[in-house]
C-alpha positions in Angstrom: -7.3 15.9 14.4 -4.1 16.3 13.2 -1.1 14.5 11.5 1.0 14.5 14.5 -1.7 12.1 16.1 -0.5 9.3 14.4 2.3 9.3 16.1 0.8 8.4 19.2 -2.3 6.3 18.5 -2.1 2.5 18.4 -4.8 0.2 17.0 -7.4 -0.6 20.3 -7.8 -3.9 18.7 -4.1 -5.8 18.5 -2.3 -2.4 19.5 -0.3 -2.2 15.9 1.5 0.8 15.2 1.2 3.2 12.8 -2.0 3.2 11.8 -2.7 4.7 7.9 -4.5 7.6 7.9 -7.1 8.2 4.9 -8.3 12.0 4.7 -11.6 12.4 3.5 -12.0 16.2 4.6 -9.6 19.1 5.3 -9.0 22.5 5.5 -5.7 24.6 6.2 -5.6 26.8 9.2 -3.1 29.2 10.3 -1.0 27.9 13.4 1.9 29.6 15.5 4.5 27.4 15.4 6.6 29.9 16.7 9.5 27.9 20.2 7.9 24.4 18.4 10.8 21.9 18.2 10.9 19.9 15.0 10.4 17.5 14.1 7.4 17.0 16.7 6.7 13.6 15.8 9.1 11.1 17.7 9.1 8.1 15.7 6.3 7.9 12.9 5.5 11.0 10.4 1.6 10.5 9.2 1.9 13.5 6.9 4.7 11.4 4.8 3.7 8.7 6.2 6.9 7.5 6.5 9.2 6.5 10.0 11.2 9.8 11.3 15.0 9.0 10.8 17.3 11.5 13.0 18.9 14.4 11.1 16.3 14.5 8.4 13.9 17.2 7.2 10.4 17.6 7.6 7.4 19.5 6.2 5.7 20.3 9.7 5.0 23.5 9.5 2.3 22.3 6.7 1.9 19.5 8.6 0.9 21.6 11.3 -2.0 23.6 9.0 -3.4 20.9 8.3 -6.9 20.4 10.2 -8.4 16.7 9.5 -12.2 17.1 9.9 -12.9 13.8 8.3 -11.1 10.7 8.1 -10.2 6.8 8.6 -7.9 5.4 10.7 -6.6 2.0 9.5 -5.2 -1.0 10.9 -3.6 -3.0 8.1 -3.1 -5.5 10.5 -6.5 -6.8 11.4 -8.5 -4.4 9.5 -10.1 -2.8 11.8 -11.0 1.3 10.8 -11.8 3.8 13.2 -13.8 7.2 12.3 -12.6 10.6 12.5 -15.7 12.8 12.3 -16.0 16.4 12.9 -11.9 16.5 14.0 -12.3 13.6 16.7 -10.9 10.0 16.5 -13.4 7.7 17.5 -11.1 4.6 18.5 -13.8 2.4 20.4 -13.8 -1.5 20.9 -15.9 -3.3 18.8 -18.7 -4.0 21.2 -18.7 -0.3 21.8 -19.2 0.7 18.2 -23.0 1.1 16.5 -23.4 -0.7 13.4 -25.7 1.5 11.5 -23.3 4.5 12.6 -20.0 3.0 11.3 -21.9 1.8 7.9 -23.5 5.0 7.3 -20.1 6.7 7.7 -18.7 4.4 5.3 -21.9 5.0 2.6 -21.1 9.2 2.7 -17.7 8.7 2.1 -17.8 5.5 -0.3 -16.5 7.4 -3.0 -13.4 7.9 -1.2 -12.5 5.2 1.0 -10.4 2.4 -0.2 -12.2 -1.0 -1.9 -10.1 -3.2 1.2 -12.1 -0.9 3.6 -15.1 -1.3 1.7 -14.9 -5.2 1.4 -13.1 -6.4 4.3 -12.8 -3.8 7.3 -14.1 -4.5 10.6 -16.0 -4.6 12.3 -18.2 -3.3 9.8 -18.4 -2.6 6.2 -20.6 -2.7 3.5 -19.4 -5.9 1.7 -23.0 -7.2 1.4 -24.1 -3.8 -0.3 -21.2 -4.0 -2.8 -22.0 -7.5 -4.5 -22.9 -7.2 -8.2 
């Protein structure tokens, strides 16, 4: 996955746009950019994440580099998180989505993944395996 992918995905659940991107796993690659027109994201920049205003600068040719292996996609809306695993966005409904899958994606990555995700994201998380 990359940045640039944000600026086209919508939440399946109440189809809120952007979603925040967290980036558990990455690696720079080199990439021709060479007859790219920038800014190639139309409306939302997930690299800043920050809405693209007309006549401004921005970074994507490091953007670009950028090679998301693992991630979460999140819905601040109604807290819903998708995976990214192995560079592909796994944006399923909720009765399409495995629990034990989704939670043990959320256990390798605890360390890194925000408490609200943790606690309260859905369809799954691991609020039961957090109490003290």
């Amino acid at each position: 996955m990359r940045y640039w992918g944000l600026d086209y995905l919508v939440c399946v659940h109440c189809k809120n746009f952007p979603l925040k991107i967290i980036v558990l796993d990455a690696k720079e690659e080199d990439v021709d950019t060479t007859g790219l027109e920038f800014p190639l994201c139309k409306n939302y920049c997930g690299f800043l994440d920050k809405n693209i205003v007309s006549g401004e600068k921005y970074p994507c040719e490091k953007c670009l580099r950028i090679a998301i292996r693992e991630a979460i996609l999140y819905c601040p809306k109604c807290k819903r998180w998708y995976p990214v695993k192995n560079g592909i966005v796994y944006m399923l409904r909720d009765n399409k989505r495995r629990e034990e899958n989704d939670k043990e994606f959320l256990r390798k990555w605890r360390e890194k993944i925000p408490e609200e995700i943790l606690r309260e994201g859905k369809p799954y998380n691991l609020a039961d395996e957090l109490k003290q």
